[in-house]
C-alpha positions in Angstrom: 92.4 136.7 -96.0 89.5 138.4 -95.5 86.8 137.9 -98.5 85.6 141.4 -100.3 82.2 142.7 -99.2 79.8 142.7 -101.7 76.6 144.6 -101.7 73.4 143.6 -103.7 72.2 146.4 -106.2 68.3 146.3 -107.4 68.2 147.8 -111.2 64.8 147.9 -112.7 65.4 147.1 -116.6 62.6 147.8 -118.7 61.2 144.0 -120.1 62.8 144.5 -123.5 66.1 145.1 -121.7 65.8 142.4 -119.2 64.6 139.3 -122.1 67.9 140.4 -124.1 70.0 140.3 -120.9 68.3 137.2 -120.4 68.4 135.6 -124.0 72.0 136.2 -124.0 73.0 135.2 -121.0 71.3 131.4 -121.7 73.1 131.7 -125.1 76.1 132.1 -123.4 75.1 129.9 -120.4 76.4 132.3 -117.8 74.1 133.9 -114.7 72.7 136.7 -116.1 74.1 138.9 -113.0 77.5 138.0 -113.5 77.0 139.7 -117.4 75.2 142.6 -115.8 78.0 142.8 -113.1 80.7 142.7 -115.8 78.7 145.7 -118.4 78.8 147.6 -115.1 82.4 147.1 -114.6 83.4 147.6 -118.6 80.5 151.1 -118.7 82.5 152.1 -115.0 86.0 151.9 -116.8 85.6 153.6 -119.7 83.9 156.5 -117.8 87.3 156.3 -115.9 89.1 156.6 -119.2 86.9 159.2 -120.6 87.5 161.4 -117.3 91.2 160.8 -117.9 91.3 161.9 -121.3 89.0 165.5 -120.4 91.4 166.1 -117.7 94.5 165.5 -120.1 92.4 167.6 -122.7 92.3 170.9 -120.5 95.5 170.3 -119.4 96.8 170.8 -122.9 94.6 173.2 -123.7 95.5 175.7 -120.4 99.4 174.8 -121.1 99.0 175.3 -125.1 101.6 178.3 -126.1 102.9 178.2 -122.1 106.3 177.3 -120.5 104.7 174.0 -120.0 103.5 173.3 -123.4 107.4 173.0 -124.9 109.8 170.8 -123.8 113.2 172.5 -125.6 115.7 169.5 -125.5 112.9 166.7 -126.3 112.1 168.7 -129.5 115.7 169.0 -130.2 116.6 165.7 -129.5 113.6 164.7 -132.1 113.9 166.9 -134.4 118.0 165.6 -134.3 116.4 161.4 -134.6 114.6 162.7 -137.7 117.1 164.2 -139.4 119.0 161.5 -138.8 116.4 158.9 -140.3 116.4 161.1 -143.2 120.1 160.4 -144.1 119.4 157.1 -143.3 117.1 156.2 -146.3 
């Protein structure tokens, strides 16, 4: 198996940015470039998520009063499961 390249990335931090990354990285007694490496990857993701979620947004809002914005037998079949809880109780 071949190992995964890795590339080296130089990111000047401002000194009050660099003693906390540093303070709690000894607190924690990890490498501080394997916690910089991992707020990358967490800041990366949710940027993935929050493009997700925009796209899904105008989506919605392009297919809002559309064809596409009603799905006939789901709401029937919901609106049937409800009225079916209600007897229920």
């Amino acid at each position: 198996m071949k190992a995964a390249e890795i590339h080296n990335f130089h990111i000047p931090l401002p000194n009050q940015l660099y003693t906390r990354l540093r303070e709690v990285a000894k607190r924690q007694n990890r490498p501080a470039t394997q916690m910089a490496k991992q707020a990358v990857e967490y800041w990366l993701e949710e940027q993935e998520k929050l493009a997700l979620h925009e796209e899904i947004a105008c989506y919605a809002a392009h297919a809002a009063g559309s064809s596409e914005d009603l799905d006939i037998q789901l709401e029937e079949a919901s609106l049937e499961h409800l009225d079916n809880m209600e007897h229920c109780q």
